[in-house]
C-alpha positions in Angstrom: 11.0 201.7 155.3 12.5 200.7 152.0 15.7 199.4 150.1 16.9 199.8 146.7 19.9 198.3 145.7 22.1 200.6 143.3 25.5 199.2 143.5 27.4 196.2 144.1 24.5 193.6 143.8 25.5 190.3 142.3 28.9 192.0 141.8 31.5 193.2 144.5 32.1 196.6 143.4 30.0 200.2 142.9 28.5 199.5 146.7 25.5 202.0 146.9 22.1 201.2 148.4 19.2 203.9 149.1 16.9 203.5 152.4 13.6 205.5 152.2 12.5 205.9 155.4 9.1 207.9 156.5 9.9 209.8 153.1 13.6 210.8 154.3 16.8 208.8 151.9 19.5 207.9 153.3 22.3 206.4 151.1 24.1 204.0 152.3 27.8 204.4 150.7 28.3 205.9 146.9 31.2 203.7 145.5 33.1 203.6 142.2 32.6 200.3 139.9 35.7 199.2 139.1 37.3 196.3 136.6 34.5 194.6 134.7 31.4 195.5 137.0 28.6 197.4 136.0 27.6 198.9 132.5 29.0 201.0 129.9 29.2 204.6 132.2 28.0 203.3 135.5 30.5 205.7 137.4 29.0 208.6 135.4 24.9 207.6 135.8 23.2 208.5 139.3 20.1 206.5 139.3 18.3 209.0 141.9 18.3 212.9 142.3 21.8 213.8 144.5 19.4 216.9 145.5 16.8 214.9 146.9 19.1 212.7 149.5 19.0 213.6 153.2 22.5 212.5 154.3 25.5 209.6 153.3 26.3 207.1 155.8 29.5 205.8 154.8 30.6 202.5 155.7 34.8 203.0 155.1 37.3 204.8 153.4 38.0 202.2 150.0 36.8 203.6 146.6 34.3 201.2 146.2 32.8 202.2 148.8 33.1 205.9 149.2 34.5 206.9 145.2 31.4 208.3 143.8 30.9 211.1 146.7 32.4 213.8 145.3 30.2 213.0 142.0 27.5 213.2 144.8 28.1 216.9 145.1 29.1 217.9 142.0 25.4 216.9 141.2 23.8 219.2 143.8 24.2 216.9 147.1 24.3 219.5 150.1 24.0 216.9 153.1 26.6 215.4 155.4 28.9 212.1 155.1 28.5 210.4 158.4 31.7 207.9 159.3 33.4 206.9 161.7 36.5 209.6 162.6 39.1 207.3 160.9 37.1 206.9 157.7 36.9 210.6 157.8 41.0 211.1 157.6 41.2 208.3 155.5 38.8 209.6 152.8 40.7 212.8 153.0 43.9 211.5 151.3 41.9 209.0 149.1 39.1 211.2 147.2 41.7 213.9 146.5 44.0 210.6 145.3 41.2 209.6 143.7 40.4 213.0 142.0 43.6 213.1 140.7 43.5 209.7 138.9 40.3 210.6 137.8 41.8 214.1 135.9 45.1 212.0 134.4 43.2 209.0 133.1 40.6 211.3 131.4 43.5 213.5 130.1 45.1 210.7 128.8 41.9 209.1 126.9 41.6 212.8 125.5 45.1 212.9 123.6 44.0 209.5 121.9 40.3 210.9 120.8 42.1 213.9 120.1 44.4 211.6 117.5 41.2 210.5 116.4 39.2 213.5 115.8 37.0 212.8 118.6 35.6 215.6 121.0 37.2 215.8 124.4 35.7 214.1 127.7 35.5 215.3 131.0 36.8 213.7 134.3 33.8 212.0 136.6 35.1 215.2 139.2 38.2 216.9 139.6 40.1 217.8 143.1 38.1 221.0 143.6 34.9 218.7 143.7 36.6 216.3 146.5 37.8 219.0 148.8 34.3 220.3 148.5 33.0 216.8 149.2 35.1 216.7 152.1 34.0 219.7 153.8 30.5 218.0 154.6 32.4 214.6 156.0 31.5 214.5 159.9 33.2 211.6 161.9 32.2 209.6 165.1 33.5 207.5 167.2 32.8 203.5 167.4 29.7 202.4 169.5 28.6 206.5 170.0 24.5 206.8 169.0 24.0 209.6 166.9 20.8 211.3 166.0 20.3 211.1 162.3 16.9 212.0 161.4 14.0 212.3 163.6 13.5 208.4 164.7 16.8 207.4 163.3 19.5 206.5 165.3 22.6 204.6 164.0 25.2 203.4 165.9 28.9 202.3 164.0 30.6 198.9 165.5 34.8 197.8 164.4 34.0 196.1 161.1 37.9 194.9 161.0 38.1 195.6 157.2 40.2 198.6 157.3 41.0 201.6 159.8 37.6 203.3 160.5 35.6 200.5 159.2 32.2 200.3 160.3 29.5 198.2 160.7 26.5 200.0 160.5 23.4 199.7 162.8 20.3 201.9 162.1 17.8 201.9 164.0 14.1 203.4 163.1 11.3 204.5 165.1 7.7 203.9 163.1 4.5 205.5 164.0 3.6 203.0 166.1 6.8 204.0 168.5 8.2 200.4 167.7 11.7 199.5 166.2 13.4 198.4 163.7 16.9 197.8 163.0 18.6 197.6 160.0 22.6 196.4 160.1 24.2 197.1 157.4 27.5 195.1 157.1 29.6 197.0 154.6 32.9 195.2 154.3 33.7 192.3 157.2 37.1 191.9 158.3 39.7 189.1 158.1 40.1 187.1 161.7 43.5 187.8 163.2 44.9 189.8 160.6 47.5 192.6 161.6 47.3 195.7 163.3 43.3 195.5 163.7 40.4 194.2 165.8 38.6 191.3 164.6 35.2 192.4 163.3 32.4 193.3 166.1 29.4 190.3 166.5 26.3 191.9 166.6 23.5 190.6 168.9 20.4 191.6 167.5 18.6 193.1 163.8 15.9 192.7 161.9 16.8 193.0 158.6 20.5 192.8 157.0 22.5 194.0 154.2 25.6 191.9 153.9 28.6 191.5 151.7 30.2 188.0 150.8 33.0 188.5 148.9 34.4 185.4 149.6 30.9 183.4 150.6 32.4 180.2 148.8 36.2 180.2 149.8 37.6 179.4 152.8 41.6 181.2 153.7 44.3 180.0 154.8 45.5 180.4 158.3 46.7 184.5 158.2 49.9 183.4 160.1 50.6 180.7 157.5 50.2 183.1 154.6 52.9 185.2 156.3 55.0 183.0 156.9 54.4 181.7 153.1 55.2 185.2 151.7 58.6 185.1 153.9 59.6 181.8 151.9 58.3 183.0 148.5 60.5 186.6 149.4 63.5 184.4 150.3 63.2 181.6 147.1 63.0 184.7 144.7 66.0 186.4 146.2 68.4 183.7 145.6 67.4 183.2 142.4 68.4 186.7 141.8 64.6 188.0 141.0 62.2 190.4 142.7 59.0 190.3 144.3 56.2 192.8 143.4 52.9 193.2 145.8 49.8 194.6 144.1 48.5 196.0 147.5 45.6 198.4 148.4 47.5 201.5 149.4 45.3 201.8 152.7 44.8 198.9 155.1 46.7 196.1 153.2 50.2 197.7 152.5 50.5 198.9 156.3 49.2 195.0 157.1 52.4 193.7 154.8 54.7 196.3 156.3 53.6 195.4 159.9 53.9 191.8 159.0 57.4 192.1 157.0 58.8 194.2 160.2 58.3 191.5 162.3 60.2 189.1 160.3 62.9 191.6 159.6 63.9 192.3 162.8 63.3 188.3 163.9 66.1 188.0 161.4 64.3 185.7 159.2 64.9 188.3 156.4 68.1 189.8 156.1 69.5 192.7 154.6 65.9 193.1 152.7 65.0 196.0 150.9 60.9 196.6 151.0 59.9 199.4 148.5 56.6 201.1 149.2 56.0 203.1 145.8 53.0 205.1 146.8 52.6 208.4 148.2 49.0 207.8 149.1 50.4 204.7 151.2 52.8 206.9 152.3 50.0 209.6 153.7 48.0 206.5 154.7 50.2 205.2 157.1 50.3 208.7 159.1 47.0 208.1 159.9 47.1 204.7 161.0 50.0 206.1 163.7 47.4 208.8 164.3 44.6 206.2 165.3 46.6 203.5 167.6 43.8 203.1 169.8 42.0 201.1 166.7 44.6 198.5 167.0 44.3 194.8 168.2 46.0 194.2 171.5 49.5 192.7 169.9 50.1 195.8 167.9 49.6 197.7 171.1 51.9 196.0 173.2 54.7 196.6 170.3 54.0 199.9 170.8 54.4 199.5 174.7 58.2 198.4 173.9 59.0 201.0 171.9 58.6 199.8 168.5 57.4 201.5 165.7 55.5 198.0 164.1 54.9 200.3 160.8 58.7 201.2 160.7 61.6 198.8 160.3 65.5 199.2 159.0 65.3 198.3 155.2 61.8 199.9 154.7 61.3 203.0 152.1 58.7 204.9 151.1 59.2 206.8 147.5 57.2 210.1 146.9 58.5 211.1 143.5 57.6 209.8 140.3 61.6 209.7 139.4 62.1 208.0 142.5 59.4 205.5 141.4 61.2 205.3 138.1 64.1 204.6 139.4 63.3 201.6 141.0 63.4 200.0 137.1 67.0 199.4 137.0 66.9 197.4 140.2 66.7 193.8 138.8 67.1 192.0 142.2 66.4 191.8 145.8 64.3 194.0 146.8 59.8 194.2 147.6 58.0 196.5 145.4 54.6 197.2 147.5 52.5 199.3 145.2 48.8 200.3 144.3 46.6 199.9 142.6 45.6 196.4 144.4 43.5 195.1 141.8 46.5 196.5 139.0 44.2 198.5 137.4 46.1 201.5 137.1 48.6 203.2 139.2 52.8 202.3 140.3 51.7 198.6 139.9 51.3 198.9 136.3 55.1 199.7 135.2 56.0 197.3 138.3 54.2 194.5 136.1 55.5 195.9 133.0 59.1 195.4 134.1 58.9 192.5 135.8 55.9 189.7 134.5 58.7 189.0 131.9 61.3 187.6 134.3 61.1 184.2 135.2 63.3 185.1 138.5 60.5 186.9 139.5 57.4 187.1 141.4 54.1 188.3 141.9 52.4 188.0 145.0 48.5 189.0 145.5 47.4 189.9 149.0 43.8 190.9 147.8 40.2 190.5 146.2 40.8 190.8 142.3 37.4 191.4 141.0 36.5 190.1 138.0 37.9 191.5 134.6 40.8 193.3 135.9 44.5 192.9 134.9 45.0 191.4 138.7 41.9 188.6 137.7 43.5 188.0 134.0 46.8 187.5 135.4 45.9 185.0 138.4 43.6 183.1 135.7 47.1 181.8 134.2 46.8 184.4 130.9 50.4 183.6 129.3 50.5 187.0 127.5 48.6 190.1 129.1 48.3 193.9 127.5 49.9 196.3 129.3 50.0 200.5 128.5 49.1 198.7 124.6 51.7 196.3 124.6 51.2 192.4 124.8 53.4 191.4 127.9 54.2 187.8 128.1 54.1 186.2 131.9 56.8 184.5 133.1 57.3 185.4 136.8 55.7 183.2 139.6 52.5 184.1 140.7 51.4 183.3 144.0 47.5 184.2 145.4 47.5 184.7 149.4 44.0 185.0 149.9 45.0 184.3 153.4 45.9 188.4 153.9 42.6 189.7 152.0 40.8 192.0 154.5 37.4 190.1 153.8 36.3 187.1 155.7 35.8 184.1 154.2 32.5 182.2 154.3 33.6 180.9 157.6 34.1 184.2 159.3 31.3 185.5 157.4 28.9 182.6 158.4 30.4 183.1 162.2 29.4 186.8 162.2 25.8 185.7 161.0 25.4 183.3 163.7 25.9 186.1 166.0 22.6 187.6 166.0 20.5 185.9 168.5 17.6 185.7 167.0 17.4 185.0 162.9 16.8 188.5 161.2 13.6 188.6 159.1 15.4 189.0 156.0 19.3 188.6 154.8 20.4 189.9 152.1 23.7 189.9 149.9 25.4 192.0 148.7 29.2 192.9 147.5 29.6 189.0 145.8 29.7 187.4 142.6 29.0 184.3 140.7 29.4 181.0 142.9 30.8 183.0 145.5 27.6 184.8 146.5 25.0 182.0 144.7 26.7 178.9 147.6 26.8 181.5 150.3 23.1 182.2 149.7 22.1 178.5 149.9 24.3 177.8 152.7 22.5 179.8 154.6 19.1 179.3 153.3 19.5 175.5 154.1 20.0 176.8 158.1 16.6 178.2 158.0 17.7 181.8 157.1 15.7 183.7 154.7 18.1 184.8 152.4 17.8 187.4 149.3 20.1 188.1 146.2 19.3 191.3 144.9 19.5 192.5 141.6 20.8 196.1 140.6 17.5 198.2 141.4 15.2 196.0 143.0 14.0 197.3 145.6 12.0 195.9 148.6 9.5 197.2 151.8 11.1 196.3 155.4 8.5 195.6 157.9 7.9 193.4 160.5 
């Protein structure tokens, strides 16, 4: 058995690693690089044969994680996408989203080159390509063993990241009728965040693929961050301003909404308006009602009494681009949740536009902004940031509530680790960047793990 790492090494986006295994590939998600990671066209380069793969496993339903399958196809993939059954509705919504981004940013690129004499480009795939992409998606329950290949087995435990999210355990039969196990980690939850489980321990593995987003940074309590984005809401609304959420349209949004309901209704906030400008939230939040039984044991017993915890007196969802357009000429009092999380295109955008120049106003991340992005250049104090072409000078409040981010920090991350019984044979890390992933690395190299940063394309023999 063998690993080559194609995505998200010693950065935290473009997730994509191959396994070889007795001459079969299996790849292990196909995500989208996104802000600053990667090179020039590393959405549009396949650095293997889509033909010559025997089947996806797909680790959860975020882009980049799971934005590149559709590419997958359109390049002559014919296998399956194995996920969990969540991940599978999820990814429904989000590639066609996805697709449809894809075809309006490319259209828009082409009326500029077209200014400029330049030939027209194509989109990385269109709609057509994702529904086809989603014909071959196949979903499982948690903790059911499924027969992938002859002598591979895999297994997907609660990851706590987002609805459906797995971590993955493979296990492989050699000819010598022993076993390994690979566990791959893709993205590990947040303790004691909203609405889901806290990320499954695993006892036992050999050799491990793991992300560490946040390997050098430890959150704030989850319940004080919530309690710290009531106060923020509540100081911007007397001051007559507004307060807009860059949020993840699936997973974080519905976590904010859950959270916000059940200060709304405790009366802590009033007569507040909460704005969720996404459709694909909109769609997203449908499934999570769909899949209750993923939900942590207080959501549950809201449920029990009869309330809806995604649902509260206040809370709107727009669907149409003049409703979203709309919401420009209200300058005070009300939440504006909106994708894309990492501001990188998407509702967000004009929501920034309209607002970054007010000093009444704030900005509140919930989530990971990866490096490059307008999210990262905004939180790194930029006074003046370029928006749609036009310089936009920053004079809201911005706050950074790591506190909400799905991903653990290093001491949830470190916790999961310890898990395993035994010490695997090898660790290695993924999904991280800079000091984040270089401390985590020696943390856990000084507590007698052996512990491997790999580089984009190095690949390595798994044996015991």
């Amino acid at each position: 058995m063998k690993v080559k790492f194609l995505g998200a090494a010693e950065c935290v986006t473009g997730s994509c690693h191959l396994l070889t295994i007795n001459n079969y590939k299996i790849l292990l998600d196909c995500g989208l690089y996104q802000g600053g990671d990667g090179k020039a066209n590393s959405n549009e380069e396949l650095e293997f044969n889509p033909e010559e793969i025997d089947v996806v496993i797909l680790s959860h339903a975020h882009m980049d994680h799971s934005g590149r399958i559709p590419l997958l196809y359109k390049k002559g993939y014919k296998g399956k996408v194995l996920c969990t059954k969540g991940t599978a509705d999820l990814s429904s919504i989000m590639l066609i989203d996805c697709a449809h981004i894809q075809v309006n940013d490319i259209a828009w690129k082409n009326k500029k080159r077209e200014e400029k004499g330049l030939s027209s480009l194509e989109p990385l795939y269109d709609v057509k390509d994702a529904e086809e992409s989603l014909k071959s998606f196949v979903g499982y329950d948690y903790n059911e063993e499924i027969q992938v290949l002859p002598n591979v087995k895999l297994i997907f435990r609660d990851a706590g990241h987002l609805l459906g999210s797995a971590i993955c355990e493979i296990l492989v039969k050699d000819g010598n009728e022993s076993e390994n196990k690979l566990v791959y980690s893709g993205d590990i939850g947040n303790i004691n965040l909203p609405i889901l489980k806290d990320p499954t321990l695993i006892s036992q593995g050999d050799f491990i693929i793991m992300e560490c987003t946040y390997g050098n940074k430890e959150h704030k309590n989850v319940e004080e961050n919530l309690q710290e984005l009531i106060e923020i809401t509540k100081k911007t609304f007397e001051v007559g301003g507004n307060v807009i959420i860059p949020s993840f349209s699936v997973g974080r949004t519905q976590e904010i909404i859950y959270a916000l309901n059940k200060y709304v209704e405790a009366e802590q906030l009033k007569d507040c308006k909460v704005y969720v400008d996404s459709p694909l939230a909109s769609e997203s939040t449908k499934v999570f009602e769909k899949y209750q039984s993923y939900f942590d044991k207080e959501a549950k017993e809201f449920i029990k009494l009869g309330d809806d915890p995604l649902d509260f007196k206040g809370l709107f969802f727009t669907q149409s681009t003049e409703e979203s357009i709309a919401l420009k000429d209200i300058k005070e009092k009300i939440v504006i949740i909106a994708a894309s999380g990492m501001c990188e295109g998407g509702r967000i955008v004009h929501h920034l536009k309209n607002n970054l120049g007010r000093e009444e106003c704030s900005v509140v991340f919930v989530g990971y902004q990866a490096e490059g992005t307008l999210g990262d250049k905004i939180l790194k104090g930029n006074n003046k940031v370029k928006i749609f072409g036009e310089e936009i000078e920053v004079k809201a409040q911005i706050y950074n509530l790591e506190g909400l981010s799905g991903h653990g920090d290093k001491k949830v991350l470190y916790n999961w680790l310890k898990g395993f019984k035994n010490k695997p044979s090898t660790v290695f890390l993924v999904h991280g960047e800079g000091e984040n992933i270089k401390s985590f690395n020696r943390e856990i190299t000084s507590k007698g793990y052996k512990s491997i940063i790999p580089s984009r394309n190095e690949e390595f023999y798994l044996g015991k």
